[in-house]
DRENVOMAR-319792 format. One line per field, with one value per residue (C-alpha): residue number from 1; residue in one letter; x negated, y, z. Coordinates in steps of 0.25 Angstrom, whole numbers. Example, Ala and Ser with C-alpha at 12.3 -4.5 7.8 and 13.67 -1.06 7.14 Angstrom:
REM residues 2
seq = [1 / 2]
type = [A / S]
X = [-49 / -55]
Y = [-18 / -4]
Z = [31 / 29]
//
This chain:
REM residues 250
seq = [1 / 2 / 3 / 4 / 5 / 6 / 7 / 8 / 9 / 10 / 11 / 12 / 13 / 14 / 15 / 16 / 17 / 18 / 19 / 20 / 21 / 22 / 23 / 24 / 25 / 26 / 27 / 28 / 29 / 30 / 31 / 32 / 33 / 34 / 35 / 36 / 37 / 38 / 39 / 40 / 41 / 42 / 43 / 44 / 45 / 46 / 47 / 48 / 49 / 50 / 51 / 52 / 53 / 54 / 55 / 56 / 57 / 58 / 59 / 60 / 61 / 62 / 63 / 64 / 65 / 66 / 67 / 68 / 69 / 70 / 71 / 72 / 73 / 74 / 75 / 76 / 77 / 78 / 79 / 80 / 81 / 82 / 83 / 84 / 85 / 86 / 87 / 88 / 89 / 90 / 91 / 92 / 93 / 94 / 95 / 96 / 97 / 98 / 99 / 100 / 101 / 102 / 103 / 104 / 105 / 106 / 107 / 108 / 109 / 110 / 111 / 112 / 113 / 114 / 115 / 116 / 117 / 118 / 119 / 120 / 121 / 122 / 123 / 124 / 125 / 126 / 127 / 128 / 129 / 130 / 131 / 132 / 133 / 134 / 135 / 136 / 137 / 138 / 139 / 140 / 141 / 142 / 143 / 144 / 145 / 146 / 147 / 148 / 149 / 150 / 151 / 152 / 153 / 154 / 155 / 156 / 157 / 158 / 159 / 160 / 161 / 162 / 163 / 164 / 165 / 166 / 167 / 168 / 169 / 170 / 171 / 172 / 173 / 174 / 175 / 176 / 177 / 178 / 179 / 180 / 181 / 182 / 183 / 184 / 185 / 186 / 187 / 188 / 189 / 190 / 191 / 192 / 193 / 194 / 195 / 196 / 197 / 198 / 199 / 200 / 201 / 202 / 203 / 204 / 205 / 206 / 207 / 208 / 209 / 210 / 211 / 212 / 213 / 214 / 215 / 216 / 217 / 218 / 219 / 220 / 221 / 222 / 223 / 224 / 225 / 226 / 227 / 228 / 229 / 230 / 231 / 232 / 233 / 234 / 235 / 236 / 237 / 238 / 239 / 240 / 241 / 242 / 243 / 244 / 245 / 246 / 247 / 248 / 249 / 250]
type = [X / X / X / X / X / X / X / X / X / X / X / X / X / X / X / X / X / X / X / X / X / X / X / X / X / X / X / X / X / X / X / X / X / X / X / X / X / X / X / X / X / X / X / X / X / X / X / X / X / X / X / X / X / X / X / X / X / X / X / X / X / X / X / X / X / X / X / X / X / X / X / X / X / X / X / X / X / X / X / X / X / X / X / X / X / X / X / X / X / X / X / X / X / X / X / X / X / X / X / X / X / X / X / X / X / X / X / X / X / X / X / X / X / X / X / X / X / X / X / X / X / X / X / X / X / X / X / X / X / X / X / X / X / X / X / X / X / X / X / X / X / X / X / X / X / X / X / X / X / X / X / X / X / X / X / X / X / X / X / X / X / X / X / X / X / X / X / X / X / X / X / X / X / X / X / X / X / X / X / X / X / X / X / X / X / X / X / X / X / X / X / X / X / X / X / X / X / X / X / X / X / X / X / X / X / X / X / X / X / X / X / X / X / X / X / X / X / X / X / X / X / X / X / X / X / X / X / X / X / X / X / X / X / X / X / X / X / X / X / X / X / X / X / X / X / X / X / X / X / X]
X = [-93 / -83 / -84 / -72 / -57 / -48 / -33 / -26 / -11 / -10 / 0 / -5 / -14 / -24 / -22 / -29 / -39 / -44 / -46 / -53 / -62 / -64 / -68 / -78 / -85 / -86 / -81 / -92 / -88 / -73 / -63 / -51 / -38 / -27 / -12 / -1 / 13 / 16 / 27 / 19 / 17 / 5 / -4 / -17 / -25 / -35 / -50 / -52 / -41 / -26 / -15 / -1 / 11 / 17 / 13 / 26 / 26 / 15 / 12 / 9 / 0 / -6 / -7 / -15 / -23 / -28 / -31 / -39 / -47 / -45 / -51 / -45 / -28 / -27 / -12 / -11 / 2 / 13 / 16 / 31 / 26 / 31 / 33 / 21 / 13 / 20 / 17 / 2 / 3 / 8 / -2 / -12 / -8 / -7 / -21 / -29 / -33 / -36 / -26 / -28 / -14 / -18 / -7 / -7 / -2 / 12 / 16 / 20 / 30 / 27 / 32 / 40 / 45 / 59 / 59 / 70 / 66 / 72 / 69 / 69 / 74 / 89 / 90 / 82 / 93 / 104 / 99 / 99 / 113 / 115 / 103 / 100 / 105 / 92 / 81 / 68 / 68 / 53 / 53 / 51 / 59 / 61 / 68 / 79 / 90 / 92 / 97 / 107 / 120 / 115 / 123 / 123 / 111 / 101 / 90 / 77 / 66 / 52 / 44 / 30 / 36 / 51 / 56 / 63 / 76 / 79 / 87 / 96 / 103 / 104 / 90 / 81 / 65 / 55 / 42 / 28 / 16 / 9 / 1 / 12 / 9 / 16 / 18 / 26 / 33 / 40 / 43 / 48 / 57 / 62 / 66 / 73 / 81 / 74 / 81 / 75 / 65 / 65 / 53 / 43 / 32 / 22 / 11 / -3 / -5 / 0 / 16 / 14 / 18 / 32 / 33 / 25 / 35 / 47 / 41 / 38 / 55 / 60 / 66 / 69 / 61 / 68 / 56 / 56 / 46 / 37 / 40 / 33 / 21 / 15 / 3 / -10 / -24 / -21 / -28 / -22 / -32 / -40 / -53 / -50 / -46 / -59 / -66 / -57 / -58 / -73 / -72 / -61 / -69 / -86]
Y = [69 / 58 / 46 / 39 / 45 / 39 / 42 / 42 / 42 / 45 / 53 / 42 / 44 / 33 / 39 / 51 / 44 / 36 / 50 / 55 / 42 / 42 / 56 / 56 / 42 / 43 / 58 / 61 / 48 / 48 / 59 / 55 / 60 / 59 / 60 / 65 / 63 / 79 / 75 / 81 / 98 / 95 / 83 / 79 / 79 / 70 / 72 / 71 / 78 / 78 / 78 / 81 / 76 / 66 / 61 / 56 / 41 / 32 / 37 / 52 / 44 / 37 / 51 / 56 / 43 / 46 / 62 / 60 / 48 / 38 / 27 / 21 / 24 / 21 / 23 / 27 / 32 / 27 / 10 / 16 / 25 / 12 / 20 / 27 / 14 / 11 / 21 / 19 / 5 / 9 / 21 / 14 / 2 / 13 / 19 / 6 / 9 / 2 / 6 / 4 / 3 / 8 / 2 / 2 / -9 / -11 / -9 / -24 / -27 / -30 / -39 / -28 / -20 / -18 / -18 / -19 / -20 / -13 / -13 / 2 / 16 / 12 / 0 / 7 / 17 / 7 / 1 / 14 / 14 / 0 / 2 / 15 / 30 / 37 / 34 / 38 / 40 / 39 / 36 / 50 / 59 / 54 / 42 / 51 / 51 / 35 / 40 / 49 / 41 / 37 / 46 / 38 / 39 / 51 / 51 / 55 / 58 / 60 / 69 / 73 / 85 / 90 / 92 / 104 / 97 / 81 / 73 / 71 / 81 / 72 / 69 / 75 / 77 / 72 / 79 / 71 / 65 / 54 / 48 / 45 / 41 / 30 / 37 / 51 / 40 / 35 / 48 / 52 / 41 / 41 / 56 / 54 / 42 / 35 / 21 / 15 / 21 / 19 / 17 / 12 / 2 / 14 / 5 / 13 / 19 / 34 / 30 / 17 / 25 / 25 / 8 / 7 / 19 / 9 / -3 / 3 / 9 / -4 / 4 / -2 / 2 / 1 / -2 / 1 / -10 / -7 / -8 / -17 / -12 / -16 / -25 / -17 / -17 / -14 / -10 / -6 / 2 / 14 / 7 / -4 / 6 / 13 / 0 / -5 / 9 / 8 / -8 / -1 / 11 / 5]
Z = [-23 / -17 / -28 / -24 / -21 / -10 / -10 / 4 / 4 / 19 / 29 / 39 / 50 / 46 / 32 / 38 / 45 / 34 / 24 / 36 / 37 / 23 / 21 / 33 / 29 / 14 / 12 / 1 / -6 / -6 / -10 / -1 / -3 / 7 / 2 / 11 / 7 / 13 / 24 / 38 / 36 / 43 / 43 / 47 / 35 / 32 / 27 / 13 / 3 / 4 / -4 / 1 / -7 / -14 / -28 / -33 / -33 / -38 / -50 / -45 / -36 / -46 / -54 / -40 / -39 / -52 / -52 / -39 / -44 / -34 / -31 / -20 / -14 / 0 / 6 / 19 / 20 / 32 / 33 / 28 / 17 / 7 / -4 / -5 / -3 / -16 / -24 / -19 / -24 / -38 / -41 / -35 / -46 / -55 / -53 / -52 / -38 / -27 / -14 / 1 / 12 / 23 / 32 / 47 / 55 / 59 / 72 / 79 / 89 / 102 / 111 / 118 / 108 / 103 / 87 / 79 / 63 / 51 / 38 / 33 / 39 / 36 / 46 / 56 / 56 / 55 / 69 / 77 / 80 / 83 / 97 / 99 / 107 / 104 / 93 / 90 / 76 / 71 / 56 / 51 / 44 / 31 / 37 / 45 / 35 / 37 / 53 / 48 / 50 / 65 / 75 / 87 / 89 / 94 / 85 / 86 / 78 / 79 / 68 / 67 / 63 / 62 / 46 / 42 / 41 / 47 / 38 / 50 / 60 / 71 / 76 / 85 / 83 / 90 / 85 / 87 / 80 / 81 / 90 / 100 / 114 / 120 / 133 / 123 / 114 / 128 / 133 / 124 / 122 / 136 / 134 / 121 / 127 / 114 / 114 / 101 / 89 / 75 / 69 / 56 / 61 / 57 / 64 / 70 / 83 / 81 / 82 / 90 / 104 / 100 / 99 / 114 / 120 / 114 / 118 / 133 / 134 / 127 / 117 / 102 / 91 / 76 / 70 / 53 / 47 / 39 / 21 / 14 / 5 / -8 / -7 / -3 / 2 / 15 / 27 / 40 / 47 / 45 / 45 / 36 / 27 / 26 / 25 / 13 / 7 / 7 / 1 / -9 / -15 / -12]
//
């Protein structure tokens, strides 16, 4: 019977690798549980159990937290994922627990590279019109709605998978998952005519063909930075995370 309970909030790639880590090293020791927010139809799942919904804000968190008896919360969700990182905070607070960010780095600006920086979704919109013909749109659906009142530009957006409805009309669909190669992301912004990409600095390797394609066709890249987040033992690599887990819970 597992002794100790680890709490996973996940929907990240390395989120799944470190359930699967955690269930193969120390599977008789651990009950691991991952949570998925429920947005992808069809995930990869992780090892270990999984929960798929939302909790409704910290204290349904803290509520879960407490049912399942867990010893140690480690978010793993996406570097933009601000508000749920919030709420982990405050039911973690709210529980007495220890928590662990699991944060991969940022990407950096190379030397060749064309970024232009924005705050938030709304001024990465407000800069599309003023440099661009076509766009590669790649900040995910729920932030569509910000680009409704762009009608100069062709739009395009890229989804892992097409949503029953867009919040917008005017847009076309680029289908695709992760990981990207550089050689696809160039062709397929030669074909498009792609003269600049919106983006969040999601960091990690899976997505990263897209900056290098950009950087290769010199073309601009609006590039959403990333929100801040409240102080956290943080790690930012699957390893250091299984180590720190291991010093958390021993």
């Amino acid at each position: 019977m597992p002794d100790k309970t680890v709490v996973i909030l996940g929907g990240t790639a390395e989120a799944r690798l470190l359930a699967d880590a955690l269930v193969e090293n120390d599977g008789e020791r651990l009950r691991v549980i991952t949570s998925l927010a429920g947005r992808t139809k069809n995930p990869k799942l992780p090892k270990g159990e999984v929960r798929d919904g939302g909790f409704g804000g910290a204290d349904g968190l803290a509520t879960h937290l407490s049912e399942t008896g867990c010893d140690l919360l480690i978010d793993a969700t996406h570097p933009y994922a601000a508000q749920i990182t919030r709420h982990a905070a405050e039911a973690a607070n709210k529980a007495n627990l220890p928590r662990l960010l699991l944060n991969r780095p940022a990407w950096v600006e190379q030397e060749d590279d064309n970024w232009t920086h924005v705050k938030d979704i709304a001024a990465a919109a407000d800069a599309i019109t003023r440099q661009s013909r076509a766009c590669l749109i790649t900040t995910g659906v729920n932030d569509l709605a910000a680009f409704s009142g762009i009608v100069t530009t062709k739009l395009f957006v890229r989804l892992i998978e097409k949503p029953e409805k867009l919040p917008l009309d005017h847009v076309e669909v680029v289908i695709g998952s992760p990981p990207y190669k550089t050689s696809d992301e160039t062709a397929l912004m030669q074909l498009l005519g792609i003269d600049l990409i919106v983006t969040k600095n999601a960091g990690g390797s899976g997505t990263y063909a897209k900056i290098e394609a950009a950087r290769a066709l010199g073309i601009g890249v609006i590039m959403i930075d990333r929100p801040p987040l409240p102080q956290s033992d943080t790690v930012e690599t699957v390893e250091d995370a299984l180590a720190r887990t291991m010093e958390i819970l021993d």
